[in-house]
C-alpha positions in Angstrom: 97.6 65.2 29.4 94.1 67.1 29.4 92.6 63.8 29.2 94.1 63.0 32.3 94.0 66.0 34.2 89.9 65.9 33.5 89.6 62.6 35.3 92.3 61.5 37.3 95.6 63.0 38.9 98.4 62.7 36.8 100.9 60.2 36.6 104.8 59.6 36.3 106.6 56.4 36.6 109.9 56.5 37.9 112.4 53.7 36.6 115.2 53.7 38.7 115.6 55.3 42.6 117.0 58.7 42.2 120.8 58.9 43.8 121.1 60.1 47.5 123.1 63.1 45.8 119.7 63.6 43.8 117.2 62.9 47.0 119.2 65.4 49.0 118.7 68.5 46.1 115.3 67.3 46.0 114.5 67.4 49.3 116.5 70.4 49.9 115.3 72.4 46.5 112.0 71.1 46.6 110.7 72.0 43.0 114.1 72.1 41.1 112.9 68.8 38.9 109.3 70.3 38.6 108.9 71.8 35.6 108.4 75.8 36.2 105.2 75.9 34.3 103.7 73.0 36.8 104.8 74.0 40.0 101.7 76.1 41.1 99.1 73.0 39.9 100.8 70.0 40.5 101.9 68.4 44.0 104.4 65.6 43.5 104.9 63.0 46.1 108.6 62.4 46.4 108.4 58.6 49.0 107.5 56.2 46.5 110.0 54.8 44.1 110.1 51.9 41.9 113.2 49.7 42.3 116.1 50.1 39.7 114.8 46.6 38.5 111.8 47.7 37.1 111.2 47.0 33.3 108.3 47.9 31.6 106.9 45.1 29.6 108.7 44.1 26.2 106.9 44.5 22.7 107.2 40.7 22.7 105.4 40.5 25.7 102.7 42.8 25.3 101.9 41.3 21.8 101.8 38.1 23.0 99.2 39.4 26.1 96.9 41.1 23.6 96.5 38.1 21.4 95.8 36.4 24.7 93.0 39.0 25.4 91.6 39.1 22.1 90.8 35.4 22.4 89.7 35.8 26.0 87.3 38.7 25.0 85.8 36.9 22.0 84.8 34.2 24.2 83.5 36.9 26.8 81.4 38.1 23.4 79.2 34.5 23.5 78.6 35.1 27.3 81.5 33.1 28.4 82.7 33.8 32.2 86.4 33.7 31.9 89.5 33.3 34.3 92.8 34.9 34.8 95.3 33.6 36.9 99.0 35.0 37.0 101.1 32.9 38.6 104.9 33.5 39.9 107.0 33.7 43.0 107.6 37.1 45.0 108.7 40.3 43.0 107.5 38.4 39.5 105.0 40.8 39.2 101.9 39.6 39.3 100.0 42.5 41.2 101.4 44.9 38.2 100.3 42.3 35.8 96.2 42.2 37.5 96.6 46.1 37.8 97.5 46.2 33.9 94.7 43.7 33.0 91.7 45.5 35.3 92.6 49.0 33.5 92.8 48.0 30.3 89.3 45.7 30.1 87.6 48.1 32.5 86.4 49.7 28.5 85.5 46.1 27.0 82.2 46.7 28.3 81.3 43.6 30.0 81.8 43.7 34.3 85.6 43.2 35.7 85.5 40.8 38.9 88.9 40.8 41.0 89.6 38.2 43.3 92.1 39.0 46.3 94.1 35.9 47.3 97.2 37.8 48.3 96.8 37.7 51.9 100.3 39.1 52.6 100.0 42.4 50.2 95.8 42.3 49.6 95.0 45.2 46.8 91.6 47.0 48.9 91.6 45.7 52.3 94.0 45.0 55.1 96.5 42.0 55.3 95.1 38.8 56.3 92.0 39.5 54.0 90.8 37.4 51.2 88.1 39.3 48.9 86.1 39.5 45.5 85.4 43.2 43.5 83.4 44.2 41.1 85.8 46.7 39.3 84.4 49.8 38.0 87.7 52.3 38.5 91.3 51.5 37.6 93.5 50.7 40.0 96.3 53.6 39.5 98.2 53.3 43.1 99.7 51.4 45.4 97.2 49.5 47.5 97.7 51.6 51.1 96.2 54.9 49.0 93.0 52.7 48.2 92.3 50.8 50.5 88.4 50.1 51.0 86.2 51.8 54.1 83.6 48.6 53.5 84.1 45.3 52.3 80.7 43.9 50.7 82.6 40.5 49.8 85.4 39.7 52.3 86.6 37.2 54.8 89.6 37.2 57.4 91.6 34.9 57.1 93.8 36.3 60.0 97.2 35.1 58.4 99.6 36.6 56.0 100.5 33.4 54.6 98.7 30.3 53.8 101.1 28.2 55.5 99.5 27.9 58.7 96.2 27.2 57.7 95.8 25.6 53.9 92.2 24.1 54.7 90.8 27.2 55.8 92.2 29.4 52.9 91.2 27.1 50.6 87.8 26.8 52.0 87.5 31.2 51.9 88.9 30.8 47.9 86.2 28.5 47.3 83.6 30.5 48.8 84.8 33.8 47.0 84.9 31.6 43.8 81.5 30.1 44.2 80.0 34.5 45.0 81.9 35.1 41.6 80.1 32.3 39.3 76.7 32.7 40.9 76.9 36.8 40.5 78.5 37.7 38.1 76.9 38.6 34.4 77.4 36.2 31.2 80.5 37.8 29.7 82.3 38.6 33.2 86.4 38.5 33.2 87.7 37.1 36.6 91.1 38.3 37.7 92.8 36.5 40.7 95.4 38.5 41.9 97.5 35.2 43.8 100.3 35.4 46.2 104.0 34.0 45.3 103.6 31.2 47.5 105.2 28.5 45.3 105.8 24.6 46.0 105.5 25.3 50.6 107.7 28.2 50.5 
């Protein structure tokens, strides 16, 4: 925790949306789930929940995603550029997935590009919005508490879906794609953070 409190704001992940009965003494006792000892240093923000859905990910899982990055970072070792793209449809989460990859190689050393293709729910800008970062902070929020005051590398795309326009998007994506591969250093790690638009829908 003093780590933490050095550097950043703390942190508490909920795993399921308290009961009304719960919201209600919350709202009404406003510190009686705070801790005594925190109450004078700490404020908490009681509107954002995750669903009752939310798992973390499994052993399995993050086992099989380190392996994945070990041999991802070895060929970002020998200068390799190198691409990661999560793929799924809606709520499969893949914008927990780019926000788990950008903190944990932000320390590897060599620069962390992300690539926003999600013009529906973009990470630093508004919607409609496709961009390309050059990470150098994790991303520890939801996106409407960092959203960017300038966008070096941007374009408005001026839809929240694809759908209307594939040409153009793709057009944007190649453009970001091409600023990526002609910036970046030898060794960089590309993240695309992509939408869950899957087969037209």
């Amino acid at each position: 925790m003093g780590l933490i409190a050095e550097k950043y704001p703390g942190i508490v992940v909920i795993d399921r949306k308290p009961t009304a009965t719960i919201q209600v003494l919350d709202q009404v006792l406003q510190d009686f789930f705070v801790p005594s000892w925190l109450r004078s240093t700490c404020q908490f923000d009681r509107t954002l929940f995750f669903n009752g859905e939310f798992q973390p990910y499994t052993e399995e899982s993050q086992t099989k995603l380190l392996l994945a990055m070990d041999d991802i970072n070895k060929k970002r070792a020998e200068g390799a550029r190198c691409v990661i793209v999560p793929i799924g449809s809606q709520g499969a989460g893949k914008s927990t997935l780019v926000r788990h990859l950008v903190n944990t190689n932000l320390s590897e050393g060599h620069p962390i590009y992300l690539l926003d293709t999600d013009v529906g729910q973009s990470e630093f800008t508004p919607p409609g919005c496709l961009s390309l970062w050059k990470m150098s902070d994790p991303i520890l929020d939801v996106p409407c508490t960092h959203q960017a005051q300038i966008y070096p590398c941007c374009y408005f795309y001026g839809n929240i879906t694809p759908a209307d326009d594939v040409v153009r998007y793709k057009e944007i994506f190649d453009r970001l794609l091409n600023e990526f591969q002609t910036r970046s250093e030898p060794g960089s790690l590309l993240i695309v953070n992509t939408l869950g638009w899957i087969d037209g829908k």
